[in-house]
C-alpha positions, -999 to 999 in steps of 0.1 A, spaced: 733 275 -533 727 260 -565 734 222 -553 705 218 -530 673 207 -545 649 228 -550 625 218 -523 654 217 -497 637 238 -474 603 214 -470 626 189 -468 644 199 -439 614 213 -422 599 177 -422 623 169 -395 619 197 -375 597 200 -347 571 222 -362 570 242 -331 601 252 -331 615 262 -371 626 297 -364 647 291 -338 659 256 -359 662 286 -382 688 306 -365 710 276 -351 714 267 -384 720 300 -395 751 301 -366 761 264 -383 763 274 -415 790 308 -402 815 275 -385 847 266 -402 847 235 -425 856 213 -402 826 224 -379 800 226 -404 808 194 -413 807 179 -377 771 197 -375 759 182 -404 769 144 -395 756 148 -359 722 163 -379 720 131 -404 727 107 -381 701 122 -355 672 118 -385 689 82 -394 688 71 -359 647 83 -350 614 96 -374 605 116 -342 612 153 -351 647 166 -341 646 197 -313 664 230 -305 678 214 -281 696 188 -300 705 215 -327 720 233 -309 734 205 -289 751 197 -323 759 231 -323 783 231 -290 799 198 -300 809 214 -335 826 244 -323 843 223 -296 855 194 -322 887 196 -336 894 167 -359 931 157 -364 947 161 -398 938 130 -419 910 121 -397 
């Protein structure tokens, strides 16, 4: 993935509660394998969780995140 920066990884682990990166780790992982549409859902629910608090985002909220993206179904145009 040659559009993230380099130190993508530190970046993202910043937000994580440290306790908890490998399983942060493999719900990502499962985001990463949704459709488009999904992905993208997982990723706005993600950026707006780190927008909204500096407290460090859980599993539990991942893969809250998670659920909601394979359930969304945006409508064409939307």
């Amino acid at each position: 993935m040659n559009h993230l920066p380099p130190d993508f990884a530190e970046q993202l682990a910043r937000v994580i509660e440290p306790s908890e990166h490998e399983a942060a780790a493999r719900i990502i992982q499962a985001a990463a394998a949704l459709d488009d549409e999904g992905l993208r859902t997982f990723l706005d629910l993600f950026a707006d969780r780190v927008r909204r608090s500096a407290a460090p985002v859980t599993t539990a909220e991942l893969q809250d995140f998670l659920s909601a993206s394979r359930n969304s179904r945006r409508r064409p145009g939307a």
